[in-house]
C-alpha positions, -999 to +999 in steps of 0.1 A: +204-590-163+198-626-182+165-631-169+154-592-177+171-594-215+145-619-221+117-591-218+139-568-240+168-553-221+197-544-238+226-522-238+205-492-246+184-493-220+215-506-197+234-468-204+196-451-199+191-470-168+226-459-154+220-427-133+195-448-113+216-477-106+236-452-086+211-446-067+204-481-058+174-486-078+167-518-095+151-525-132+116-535-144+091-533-173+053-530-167+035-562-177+006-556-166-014-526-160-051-524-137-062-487-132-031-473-113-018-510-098+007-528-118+027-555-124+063-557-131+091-581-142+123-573-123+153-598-125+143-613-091+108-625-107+075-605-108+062-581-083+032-558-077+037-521-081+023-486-076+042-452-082+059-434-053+041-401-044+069-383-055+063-394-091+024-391-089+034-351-076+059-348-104+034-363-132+023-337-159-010-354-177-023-390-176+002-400-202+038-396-176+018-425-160+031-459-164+020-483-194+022-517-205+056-516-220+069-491-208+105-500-187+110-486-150+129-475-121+116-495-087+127-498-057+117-533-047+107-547-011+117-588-019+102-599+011+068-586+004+070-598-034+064-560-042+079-527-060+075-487-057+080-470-095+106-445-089+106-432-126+104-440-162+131-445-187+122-427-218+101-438-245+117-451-277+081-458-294+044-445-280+008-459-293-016-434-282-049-422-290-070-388-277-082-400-241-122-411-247-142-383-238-112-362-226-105-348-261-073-326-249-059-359-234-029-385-242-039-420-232-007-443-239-022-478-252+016-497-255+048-483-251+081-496-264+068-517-290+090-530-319+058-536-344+026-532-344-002-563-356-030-540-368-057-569-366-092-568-390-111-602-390-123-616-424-153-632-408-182-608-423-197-575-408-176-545-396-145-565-386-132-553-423-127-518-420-106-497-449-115-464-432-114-477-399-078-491-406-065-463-421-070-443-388-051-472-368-022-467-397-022-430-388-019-434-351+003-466-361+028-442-379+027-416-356+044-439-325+075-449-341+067-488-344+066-508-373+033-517-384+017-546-397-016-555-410-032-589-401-060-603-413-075-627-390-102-655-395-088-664-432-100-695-432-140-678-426-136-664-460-140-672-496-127-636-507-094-633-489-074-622-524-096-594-522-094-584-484-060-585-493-060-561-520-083-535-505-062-538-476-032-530-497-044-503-514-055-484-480-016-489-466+004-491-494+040-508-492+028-522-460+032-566-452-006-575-454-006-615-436-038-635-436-040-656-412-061-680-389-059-682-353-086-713-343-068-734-374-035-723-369-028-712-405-006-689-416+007-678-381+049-687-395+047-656-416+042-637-382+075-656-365+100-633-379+084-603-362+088-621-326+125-627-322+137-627-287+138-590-275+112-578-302+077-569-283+047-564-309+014-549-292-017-564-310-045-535-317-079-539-334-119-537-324-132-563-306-144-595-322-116-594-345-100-624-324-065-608-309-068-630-281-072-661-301-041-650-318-023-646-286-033-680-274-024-697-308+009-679-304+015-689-270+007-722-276-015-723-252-056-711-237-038-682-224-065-659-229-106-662-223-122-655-260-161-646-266-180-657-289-191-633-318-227-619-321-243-636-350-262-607-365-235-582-369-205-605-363-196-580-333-172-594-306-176-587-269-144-573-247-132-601-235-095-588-229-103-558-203-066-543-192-033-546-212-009-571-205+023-584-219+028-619-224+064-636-233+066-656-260+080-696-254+114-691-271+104-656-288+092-621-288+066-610-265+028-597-275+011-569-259-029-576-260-052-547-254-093-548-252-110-532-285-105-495-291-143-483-292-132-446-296-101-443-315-091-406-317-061-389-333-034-375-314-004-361-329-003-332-359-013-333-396+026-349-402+018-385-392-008-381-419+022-383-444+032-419-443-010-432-440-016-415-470+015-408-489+000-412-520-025-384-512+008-363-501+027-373-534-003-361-556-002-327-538+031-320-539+022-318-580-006-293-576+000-263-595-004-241-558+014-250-525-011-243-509-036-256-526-068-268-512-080-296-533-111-278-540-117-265-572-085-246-578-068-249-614-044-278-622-050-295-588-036-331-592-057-344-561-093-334-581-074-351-615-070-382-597-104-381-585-115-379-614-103-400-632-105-432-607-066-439-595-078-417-561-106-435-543-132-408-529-140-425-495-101-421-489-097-388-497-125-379-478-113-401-447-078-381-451-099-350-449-119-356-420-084-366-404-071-334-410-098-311-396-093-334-366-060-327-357-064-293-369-094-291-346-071-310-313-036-284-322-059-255-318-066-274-285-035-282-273-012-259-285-010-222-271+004-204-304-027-223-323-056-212-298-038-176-303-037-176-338-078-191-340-081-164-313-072-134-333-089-152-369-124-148-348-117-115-339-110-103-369-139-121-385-156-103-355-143-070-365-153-072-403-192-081-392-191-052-371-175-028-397-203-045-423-232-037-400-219-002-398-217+006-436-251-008-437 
């Protein structure tokens, strides 16, 4: 397995793989993934590959369908240069979002990822987003990679101690790079992140310049870039599918096209290590439950008050929280219960209301 611990196997995935070696069943990860075709790397070389119909028959939801990342069972035809996906060795780390316009739906974005490069361009417009990143830092948290935020187009800026800073203070404790793709600045404080075997997946909106970063990484014009819509500094999707790319002598990158929609999926927990310091400040209210809304000796309102809470964050971490409330009543049966019996009641007591009237 030389060629194959290149693209991150290892003796973990060796001891998970066992129980379909037996069954004569070879290796692969998905590099590339085009609605429901994909390629894979297997230790004979690449191949083209679509699931068996026994695993499209046995598939749940959306997500149990292969992603970029993700590593594979396959049963490979060598003449043909191609490969049946048998299975799917479990995940170790998931980034997924709500499916666009399927609001009860996983969509996996990268799987197996070691880090993630949260990317914001410092090139003007609504590349800079604190609320907007915060909600990638959520999501980030939630699929059990490491994140990191990079802040692209540096060199575009006169202000980039400041990006920094506001950057900082909406992920606290997290490593904040600045860096330049087209001049190649700044991209050796990435390197340690990209050691042979360690896959990062790049996520951000478009225009923010993840494919220049990808080319400047590779070394080479890897990747087709757009140009950026002068008005509004806007970027068109020039990356449309996922695709993992090996690093000369290093890592590999996952590049994905711009998340439009980026919708939570998870529970109100991953909302813990976004906004711990909102989570630190409740657990000193004077009530456990405590609402943050006008009850005595709240911390949360204290801090608003006097500055060391910033309002648009507590207000983002709010709207977060009726969102995932909103997808567990959704998704989970005991929740859609519990809201069903809270309506009847509330039902009940306009009835009984009407009749005293």
């Amino acid at each position: 397995m030389k060629k194959l611990k290149t693209w991150g196997w290892n003796e973990e995935w060796e001891l998970s793989f066992e129980p379909y070696r037996h069954e004569g069943l070879a290796p692969a990860r998905v590099i590339r993934e085009d609605r429901e075709l994909y390629l894979v790397q297997t230790e004979t070389g690449e191949k083209t590959a679509a699931v068996s119909g026994r695993f499209r028959y046995q598939a749940a939801s959306r997500s149990d369908f292969p992603s970029v990342g993700d590593w594979a069972a396959v049963e490979t035809d060598e003449a043909a240069g191609k490969a049946t996906i048998v299975a799917l060795l479990p995940r170790r780390t998931a980034f997924s979002r709500r499916h666009p316009g399927k609001n009860e739906e996983e969509q996996i974005v990268a799987a197996n990822v070691n880090t993630i490069f949260l990317v914001s361009a410092l090139d003007g417009g609504r590349n800079f987003n604190l609320r907007r990143l915060e909600r990638y830092l959520a999501l980030a948290r939630g699929s059990g990679a490491q994140p990191v935020i990079v802040l692209n187009k540096a060199d575009l800026s006169d202000c980039v101690d400041r990006y920094i800073l506001e950057a900082e203070s909406a992920a606290p404790a997290l490593p904040v790079h600045p860096v330049s793709a087209l001049a190649r600045q700044g991209l050796d404080a990435l390197e340690p992140y990209l050691a042979t075997g360690q896959t990062v997946a790049l996520l951000g909106s478009s225009g923010v310049g993840k494919s220049a970063l990808i080319n400047a990484l590779l070394g080479v014009e890897q990747q087709v870039t757009g140009e950026i819509r002068a008005q509004d500094h806007r970027g068109r999707h020039t990356t449309t599918r996922r695709e993992l790319f090996l690093i000369p002598g290093g890592g590999m990158v996952i590049d994905t096209p711009g998340l439009r929609e980026l919708g939570l999926w998870g529970d109100e927990s991953e909302l813990a290590g976004a906004f711990d310091d909102i989570e630190e400040l409740a657990s000193q209210c004077r009530f456990r439950d405590c609402r943050h809304d006008g009850e005595p000796d709240c911390a949360v309102q204290q801090a608003l008050g006097d500055g060391s809470l910033d309002a648009n964050r507590f207000d983002n971490y709010l709207r977060m929280r009726r969102e995932l409330a909103h997808l567990a009543r959704k998704t989970n049966p005991a929740a859609q219960r519990a809201e069903k019996e809270r309506w009847k009641k509330i039902a009940c007591w306009q009835k009984q209301i009407q009749k005293d009237r």
